[in-house]
VMD Tcl script that builds the backbone (N, CA, C; Angstrom):
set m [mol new atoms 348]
animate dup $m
set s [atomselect $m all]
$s set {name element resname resid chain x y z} {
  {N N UNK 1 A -0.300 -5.692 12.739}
  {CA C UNK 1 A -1.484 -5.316 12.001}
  {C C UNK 1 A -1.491 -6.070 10.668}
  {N N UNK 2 A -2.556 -6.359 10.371}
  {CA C UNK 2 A -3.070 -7.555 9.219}
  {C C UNK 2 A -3.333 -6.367 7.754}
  {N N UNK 3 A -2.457 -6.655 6.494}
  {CA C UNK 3 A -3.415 -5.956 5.795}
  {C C UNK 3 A -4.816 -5.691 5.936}
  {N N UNK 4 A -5.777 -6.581 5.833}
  {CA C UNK 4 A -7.054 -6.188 6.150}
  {C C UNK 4 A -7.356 -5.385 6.313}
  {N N UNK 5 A -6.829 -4.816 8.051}
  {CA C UNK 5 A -7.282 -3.918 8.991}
  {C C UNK 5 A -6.792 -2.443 8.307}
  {N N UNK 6 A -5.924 -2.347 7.301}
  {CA C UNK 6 A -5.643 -1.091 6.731}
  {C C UNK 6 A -7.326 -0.214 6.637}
  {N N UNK 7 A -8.147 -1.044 6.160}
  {CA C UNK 7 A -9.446 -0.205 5.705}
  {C C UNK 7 A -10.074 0.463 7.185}
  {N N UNK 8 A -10.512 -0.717 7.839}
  {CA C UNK 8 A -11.119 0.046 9.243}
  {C C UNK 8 A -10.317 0.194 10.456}
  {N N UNK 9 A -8.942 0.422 9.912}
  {CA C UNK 9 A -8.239 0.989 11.017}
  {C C UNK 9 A -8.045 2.533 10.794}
  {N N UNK 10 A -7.540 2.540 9.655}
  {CA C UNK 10 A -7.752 4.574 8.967}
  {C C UNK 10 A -8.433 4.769 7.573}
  {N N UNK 11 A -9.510 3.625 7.837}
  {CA C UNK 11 A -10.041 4.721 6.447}
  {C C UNK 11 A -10.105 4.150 5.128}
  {N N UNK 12 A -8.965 3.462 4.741}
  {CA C UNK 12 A -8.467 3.489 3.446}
  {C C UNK 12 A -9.681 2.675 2.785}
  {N N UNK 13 A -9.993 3.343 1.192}
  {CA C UNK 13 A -10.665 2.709 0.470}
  {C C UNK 13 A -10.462 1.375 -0.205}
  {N N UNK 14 A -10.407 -0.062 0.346}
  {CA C UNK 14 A -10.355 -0.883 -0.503}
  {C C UNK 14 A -10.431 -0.941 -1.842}
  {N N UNK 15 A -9.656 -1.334 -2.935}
  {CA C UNK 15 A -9.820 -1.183 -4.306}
  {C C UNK 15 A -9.788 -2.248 -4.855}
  {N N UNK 16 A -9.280 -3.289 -4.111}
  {CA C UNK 16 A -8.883 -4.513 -4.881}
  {C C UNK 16 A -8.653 -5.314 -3.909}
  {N N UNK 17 A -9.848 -6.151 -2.947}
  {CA C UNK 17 A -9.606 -6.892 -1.843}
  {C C UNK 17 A -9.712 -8.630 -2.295}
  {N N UNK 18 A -9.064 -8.816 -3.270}
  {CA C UNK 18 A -8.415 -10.697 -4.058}
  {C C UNK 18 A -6.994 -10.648 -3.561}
  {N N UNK 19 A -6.843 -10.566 -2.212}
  {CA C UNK 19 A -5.319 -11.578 -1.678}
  {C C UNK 19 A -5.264 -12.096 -0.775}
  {N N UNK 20 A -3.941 -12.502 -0.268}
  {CA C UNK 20 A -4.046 -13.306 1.110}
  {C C UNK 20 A -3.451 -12.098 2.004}
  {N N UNK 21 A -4.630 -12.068 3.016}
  {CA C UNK 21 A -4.459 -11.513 4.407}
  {C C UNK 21 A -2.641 -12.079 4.883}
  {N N UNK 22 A -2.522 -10.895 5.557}
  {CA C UNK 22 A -1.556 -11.534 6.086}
  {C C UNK 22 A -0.947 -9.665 6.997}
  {N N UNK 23 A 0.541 -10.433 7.981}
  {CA C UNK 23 A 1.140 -9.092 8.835}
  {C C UNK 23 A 1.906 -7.872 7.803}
  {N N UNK 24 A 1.222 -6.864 8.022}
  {CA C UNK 24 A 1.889 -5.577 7.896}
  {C C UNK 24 A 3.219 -5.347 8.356}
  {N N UNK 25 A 4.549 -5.273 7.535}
  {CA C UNK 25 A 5.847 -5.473 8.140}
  {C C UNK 25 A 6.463 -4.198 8.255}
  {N N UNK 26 A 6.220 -2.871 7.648}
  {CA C UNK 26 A 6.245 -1.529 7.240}
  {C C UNK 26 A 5.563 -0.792 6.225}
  {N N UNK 27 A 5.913 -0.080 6.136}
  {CA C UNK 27 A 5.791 0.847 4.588}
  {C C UNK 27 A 6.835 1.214 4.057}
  {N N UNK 28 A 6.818 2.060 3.145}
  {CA C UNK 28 A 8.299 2.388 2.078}
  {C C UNK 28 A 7.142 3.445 0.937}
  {N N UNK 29 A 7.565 4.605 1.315}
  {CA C UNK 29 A 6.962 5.762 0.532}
  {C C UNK 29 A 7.878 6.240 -0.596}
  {N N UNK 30 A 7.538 6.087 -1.503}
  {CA C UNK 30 A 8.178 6.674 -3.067}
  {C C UNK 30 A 7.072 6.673 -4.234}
  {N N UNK 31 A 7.767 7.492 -4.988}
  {CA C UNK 31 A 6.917 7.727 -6.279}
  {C C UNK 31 A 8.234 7.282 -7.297}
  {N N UNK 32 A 9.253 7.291 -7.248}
  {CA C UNK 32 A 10.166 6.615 -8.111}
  {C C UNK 32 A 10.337 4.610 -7.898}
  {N N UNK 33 A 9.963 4.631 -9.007}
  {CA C UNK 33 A 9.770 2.604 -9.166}
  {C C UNK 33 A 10.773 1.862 -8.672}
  {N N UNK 34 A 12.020 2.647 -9.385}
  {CA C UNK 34 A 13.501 1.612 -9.005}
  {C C UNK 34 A 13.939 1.953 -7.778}
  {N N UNK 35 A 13.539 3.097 -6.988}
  {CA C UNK 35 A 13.803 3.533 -5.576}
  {C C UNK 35 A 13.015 2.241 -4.908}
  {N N UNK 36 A 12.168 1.662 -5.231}
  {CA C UNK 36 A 11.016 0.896 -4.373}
  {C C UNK 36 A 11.844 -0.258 -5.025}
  {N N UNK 37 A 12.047 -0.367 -5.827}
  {CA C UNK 37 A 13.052 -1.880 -6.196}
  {C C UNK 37 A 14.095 -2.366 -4.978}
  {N N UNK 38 A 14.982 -0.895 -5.247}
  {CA C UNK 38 A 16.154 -1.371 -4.618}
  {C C UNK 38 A 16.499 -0.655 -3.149}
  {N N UNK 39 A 14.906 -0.594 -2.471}
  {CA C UNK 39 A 14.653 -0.768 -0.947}
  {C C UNK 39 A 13.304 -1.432 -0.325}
  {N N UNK 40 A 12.619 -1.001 -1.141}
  {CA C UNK 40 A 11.377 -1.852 -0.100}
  {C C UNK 40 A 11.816 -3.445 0.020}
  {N N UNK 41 A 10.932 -4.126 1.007}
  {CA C UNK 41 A 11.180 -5.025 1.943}
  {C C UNK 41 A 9.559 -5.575 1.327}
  {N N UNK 42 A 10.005 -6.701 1.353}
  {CA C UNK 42 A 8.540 -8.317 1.722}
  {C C UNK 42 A 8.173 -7.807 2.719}
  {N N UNK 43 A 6.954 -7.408 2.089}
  {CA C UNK 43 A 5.661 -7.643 3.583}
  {C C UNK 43 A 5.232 -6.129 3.230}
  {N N UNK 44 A 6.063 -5.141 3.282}
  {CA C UNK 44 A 5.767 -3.872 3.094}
  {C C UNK 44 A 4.781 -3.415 1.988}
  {N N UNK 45 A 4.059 -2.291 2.786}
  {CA C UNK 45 A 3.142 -1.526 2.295}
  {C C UNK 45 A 3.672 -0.237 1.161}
  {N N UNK 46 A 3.443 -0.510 -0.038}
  {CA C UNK 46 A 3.833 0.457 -0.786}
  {C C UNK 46 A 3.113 2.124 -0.964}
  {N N UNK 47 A 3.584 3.279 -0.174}
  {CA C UNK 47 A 2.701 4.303 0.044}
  {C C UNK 47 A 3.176 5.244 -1.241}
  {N N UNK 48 A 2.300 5.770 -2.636}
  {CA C UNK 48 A 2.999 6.094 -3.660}
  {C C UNK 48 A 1.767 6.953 -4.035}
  {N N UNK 49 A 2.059 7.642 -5.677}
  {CA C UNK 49 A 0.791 8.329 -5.865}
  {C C UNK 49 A 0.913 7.786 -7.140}
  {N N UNK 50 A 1.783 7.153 -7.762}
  {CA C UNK 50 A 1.678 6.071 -8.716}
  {C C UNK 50 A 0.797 5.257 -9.350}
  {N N UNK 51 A -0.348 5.521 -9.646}
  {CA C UNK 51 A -1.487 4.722 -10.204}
  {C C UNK 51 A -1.892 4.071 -11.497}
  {N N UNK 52 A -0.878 2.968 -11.563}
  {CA C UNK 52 A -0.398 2.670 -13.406}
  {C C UNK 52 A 0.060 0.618 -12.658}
  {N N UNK 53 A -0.029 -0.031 -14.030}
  {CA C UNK 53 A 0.103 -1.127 -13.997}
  {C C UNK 53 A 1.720 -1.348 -13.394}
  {N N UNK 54 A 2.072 -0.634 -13.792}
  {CA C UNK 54 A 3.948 -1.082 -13.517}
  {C C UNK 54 A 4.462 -0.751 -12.278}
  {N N UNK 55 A 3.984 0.135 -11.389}
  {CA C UNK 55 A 3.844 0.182 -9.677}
  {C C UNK 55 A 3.242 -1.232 -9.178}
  {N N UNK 56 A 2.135 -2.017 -9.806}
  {CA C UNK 56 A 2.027 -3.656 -9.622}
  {C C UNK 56 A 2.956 -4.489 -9.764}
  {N N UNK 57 A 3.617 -4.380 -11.205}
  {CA C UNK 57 A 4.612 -5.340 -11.192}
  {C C UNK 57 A 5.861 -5.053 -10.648}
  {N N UNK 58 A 6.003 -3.576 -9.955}
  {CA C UNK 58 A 7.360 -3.500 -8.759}
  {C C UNK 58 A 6.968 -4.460 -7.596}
  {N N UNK 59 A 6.181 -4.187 -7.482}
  {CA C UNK 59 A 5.160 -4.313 -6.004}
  {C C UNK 59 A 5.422 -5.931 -6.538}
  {N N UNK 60 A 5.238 -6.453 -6.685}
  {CA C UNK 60 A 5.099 -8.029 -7.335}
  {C C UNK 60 A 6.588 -8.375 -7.058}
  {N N UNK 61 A 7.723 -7.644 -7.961}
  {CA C UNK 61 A 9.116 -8.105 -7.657}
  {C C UNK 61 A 9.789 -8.370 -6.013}
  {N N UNK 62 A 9.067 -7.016 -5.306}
  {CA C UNK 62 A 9.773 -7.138 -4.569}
  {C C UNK 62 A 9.102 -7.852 -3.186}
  {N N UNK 63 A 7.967 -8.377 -3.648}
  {CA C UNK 63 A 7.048 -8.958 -2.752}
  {C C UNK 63 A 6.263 -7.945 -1.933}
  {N N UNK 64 A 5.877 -6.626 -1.951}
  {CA C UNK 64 A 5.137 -5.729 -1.183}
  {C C UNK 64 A 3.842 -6.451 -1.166}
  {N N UNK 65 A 3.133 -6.348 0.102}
  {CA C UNK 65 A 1.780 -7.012 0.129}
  {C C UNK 65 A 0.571 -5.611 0.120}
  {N N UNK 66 A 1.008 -4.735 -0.048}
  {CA C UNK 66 A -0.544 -3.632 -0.537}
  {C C UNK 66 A 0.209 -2.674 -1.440}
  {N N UNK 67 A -0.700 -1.871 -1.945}
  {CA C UNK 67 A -0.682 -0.724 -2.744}
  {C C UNK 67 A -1.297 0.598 -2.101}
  {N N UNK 68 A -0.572 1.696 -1.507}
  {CA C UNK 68 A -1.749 2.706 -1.165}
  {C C UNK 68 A -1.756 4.170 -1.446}
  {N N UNK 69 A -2.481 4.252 -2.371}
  {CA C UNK 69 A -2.707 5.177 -3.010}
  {C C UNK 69 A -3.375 6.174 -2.740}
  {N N UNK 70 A -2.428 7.421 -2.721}
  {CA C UNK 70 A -2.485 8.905 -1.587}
  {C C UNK 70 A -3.299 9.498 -2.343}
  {N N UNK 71 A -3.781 11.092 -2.132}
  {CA C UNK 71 A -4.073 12.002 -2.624}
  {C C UNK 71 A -5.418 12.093 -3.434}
  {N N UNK 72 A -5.947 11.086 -3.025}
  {CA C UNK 72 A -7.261 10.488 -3.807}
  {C C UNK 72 A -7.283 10.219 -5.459}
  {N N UNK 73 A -5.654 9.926 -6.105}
  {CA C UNK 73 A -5.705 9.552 -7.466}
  {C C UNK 73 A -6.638 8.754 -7.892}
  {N N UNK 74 A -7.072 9.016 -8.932}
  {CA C UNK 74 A -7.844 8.164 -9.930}
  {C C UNK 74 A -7.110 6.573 -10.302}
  {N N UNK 75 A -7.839 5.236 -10.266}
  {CA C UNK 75 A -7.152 4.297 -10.327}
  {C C UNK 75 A -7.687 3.524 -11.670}
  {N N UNK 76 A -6.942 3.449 -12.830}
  {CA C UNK 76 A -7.085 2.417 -13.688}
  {C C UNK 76 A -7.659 1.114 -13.783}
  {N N UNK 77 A -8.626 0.843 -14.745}
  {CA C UNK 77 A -9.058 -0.758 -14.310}
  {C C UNK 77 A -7.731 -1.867 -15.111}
  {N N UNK 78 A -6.978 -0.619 -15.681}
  {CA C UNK 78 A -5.935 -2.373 -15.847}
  {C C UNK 78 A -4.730 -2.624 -14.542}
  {N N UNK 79 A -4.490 -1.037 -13.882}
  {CA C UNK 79 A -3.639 -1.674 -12.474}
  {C C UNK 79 A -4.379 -2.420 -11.747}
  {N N UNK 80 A -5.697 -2.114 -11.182}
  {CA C UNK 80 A -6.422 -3.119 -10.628}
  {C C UNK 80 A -6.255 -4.484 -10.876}
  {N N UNK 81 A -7.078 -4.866 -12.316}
  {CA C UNK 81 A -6.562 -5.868 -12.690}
  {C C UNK 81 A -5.452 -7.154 -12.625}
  {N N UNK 82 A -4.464 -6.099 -12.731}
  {CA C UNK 82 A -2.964 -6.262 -12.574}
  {C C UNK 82 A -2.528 -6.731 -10.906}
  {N N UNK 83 A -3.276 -5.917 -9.877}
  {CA C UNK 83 A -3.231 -6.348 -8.757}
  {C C UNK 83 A -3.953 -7.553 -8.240}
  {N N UNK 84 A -4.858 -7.912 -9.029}
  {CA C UNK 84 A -5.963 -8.791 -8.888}
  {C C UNK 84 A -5.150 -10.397 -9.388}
  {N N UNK 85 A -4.519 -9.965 -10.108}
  {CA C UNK 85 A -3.940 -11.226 -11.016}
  {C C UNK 85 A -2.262 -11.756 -10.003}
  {N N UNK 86 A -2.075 -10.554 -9.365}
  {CA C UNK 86 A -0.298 -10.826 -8.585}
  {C C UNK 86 A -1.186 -11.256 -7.083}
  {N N UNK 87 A -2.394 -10.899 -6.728}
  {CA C UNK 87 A -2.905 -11.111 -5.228}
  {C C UNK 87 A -2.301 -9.961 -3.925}
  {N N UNK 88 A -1.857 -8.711 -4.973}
  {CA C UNK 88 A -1.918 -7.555 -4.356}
  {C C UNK 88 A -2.894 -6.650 -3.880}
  {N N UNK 89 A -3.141 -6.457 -2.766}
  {CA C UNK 89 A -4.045 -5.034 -1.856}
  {C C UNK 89 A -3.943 -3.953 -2.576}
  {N N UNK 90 A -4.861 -3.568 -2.828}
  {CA C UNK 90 A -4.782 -1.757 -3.003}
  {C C UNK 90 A -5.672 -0.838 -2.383}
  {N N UNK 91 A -5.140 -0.063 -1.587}
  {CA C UNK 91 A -6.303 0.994 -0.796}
  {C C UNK 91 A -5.898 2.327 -1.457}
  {N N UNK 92 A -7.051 3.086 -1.572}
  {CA C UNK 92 A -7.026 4.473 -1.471}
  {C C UNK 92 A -7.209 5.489 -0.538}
  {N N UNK 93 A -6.503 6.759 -0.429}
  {CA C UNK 93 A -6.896 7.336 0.706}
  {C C UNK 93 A -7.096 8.987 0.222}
  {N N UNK 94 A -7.986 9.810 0.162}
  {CA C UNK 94 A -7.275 11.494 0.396}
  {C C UNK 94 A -6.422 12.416 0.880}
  {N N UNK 95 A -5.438 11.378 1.975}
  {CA C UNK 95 A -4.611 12.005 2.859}
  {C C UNK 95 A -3.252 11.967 2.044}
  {N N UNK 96 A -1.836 12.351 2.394}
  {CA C UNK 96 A -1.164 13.054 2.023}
  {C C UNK 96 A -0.240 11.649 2.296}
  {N N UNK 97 A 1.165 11.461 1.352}
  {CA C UNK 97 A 2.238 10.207 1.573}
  {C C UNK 97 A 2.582 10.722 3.055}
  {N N UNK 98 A 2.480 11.836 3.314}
  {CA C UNK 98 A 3.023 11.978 4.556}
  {C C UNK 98 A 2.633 11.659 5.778}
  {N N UNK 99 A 1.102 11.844 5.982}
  {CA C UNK 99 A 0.568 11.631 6.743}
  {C C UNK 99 A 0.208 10.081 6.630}
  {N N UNK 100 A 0.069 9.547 5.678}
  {CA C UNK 100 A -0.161 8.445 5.494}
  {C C UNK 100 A 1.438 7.292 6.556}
  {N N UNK 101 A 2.021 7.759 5.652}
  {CA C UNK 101 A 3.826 7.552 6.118}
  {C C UNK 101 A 3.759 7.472 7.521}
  {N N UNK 102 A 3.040 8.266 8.583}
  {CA C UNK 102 A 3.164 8.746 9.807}
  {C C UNK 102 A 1.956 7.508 10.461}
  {N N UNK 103 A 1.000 7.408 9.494}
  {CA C UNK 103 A 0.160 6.905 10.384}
  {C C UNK 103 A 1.060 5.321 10.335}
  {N N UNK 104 A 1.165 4.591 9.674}
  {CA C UNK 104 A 2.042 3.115 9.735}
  {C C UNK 104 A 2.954 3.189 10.300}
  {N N UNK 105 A 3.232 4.582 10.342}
  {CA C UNK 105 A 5.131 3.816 11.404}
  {C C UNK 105 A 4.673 3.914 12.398}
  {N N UNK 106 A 3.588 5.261 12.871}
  {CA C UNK 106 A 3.313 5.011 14.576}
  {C C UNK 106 A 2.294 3.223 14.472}
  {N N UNK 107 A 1.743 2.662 14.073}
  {CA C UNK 107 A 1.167 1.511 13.740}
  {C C UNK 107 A 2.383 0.300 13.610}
  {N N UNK 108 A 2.868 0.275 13.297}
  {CA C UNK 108 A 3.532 -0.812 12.512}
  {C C UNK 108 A 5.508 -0.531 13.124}
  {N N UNK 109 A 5.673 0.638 13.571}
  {CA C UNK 109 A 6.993 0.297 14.430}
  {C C UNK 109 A 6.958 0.989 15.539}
  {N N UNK 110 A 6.052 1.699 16.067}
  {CA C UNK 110 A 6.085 2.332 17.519}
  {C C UNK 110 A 5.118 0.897 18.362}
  {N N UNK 111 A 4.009 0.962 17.344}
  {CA C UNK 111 A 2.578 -0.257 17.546}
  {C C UNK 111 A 1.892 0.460 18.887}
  {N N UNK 112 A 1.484 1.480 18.483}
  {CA C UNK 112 A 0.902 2.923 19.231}
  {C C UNK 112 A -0.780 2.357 19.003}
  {N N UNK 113 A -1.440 2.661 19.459}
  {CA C UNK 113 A -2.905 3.506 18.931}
  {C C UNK 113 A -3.399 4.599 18.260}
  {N N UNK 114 A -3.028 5.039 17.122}
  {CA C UNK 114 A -3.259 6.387 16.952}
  {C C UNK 114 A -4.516 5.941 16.153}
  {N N UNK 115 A -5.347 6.854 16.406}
  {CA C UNK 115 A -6.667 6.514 15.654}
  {C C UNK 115 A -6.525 7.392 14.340}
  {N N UNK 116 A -7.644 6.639 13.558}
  {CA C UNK 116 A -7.543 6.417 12.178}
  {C C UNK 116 A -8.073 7.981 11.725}
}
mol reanalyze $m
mol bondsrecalc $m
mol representation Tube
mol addrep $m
């Protein structure tokens, strides 16, 4: 699955669509920064409720290719920004890290159909 398809596969609100497309490799759910430092993976989808410039520049270190932001938080125009300038994704969603969490792994390591 292509970032892209994050939006019309479940939903998610595009927030910041200035990057390069490219494969969905997992996710990695945290709300602690240096937890996402010193595990997320290149390629991975960062699932957080984190909505601040400095969740960008993790996301940037460790090469994550989206941002997705649970619980329907309110999003800053300088993280945007900030994502706009590294060529990071950011979606929003109302659903829960958990469910969110559930929908990518059946997607992205079972590679199921579960609809959106």
């Amino acid at each position: 699955m292509d970032i892209s398809a994050l939006s019309d596969r479940f939903g998610f609100e595009s927030l910041q669509a200035d990057y390069e497309d490219g494969p969905v490799t997992g996710g990695y759910t945290s709300d602690l920064l240096s937890d996402v430092m010193g595990h997320a993976k290149e390629g991975m989808v960062l699932i957080t409720i984190q909505a601040h410039k400095n969740t960008v520049a993790v996301a940037s270190l460790v090469g994550i290719s989206a941002i997705l932001l649970c619980n329907g938080r309110p999003v800053p125009d300088d993280m945007l920004e900030a994502a706009k300038s590294e060529g990071i994704a950011v979606f929003r969603t109302g659903k829960t890290q958990f469910d969110v969490s559930g929908l990518l792994y059946d997607e992205t390591v079972r590679g199921s159909s579960v609809p959106g």
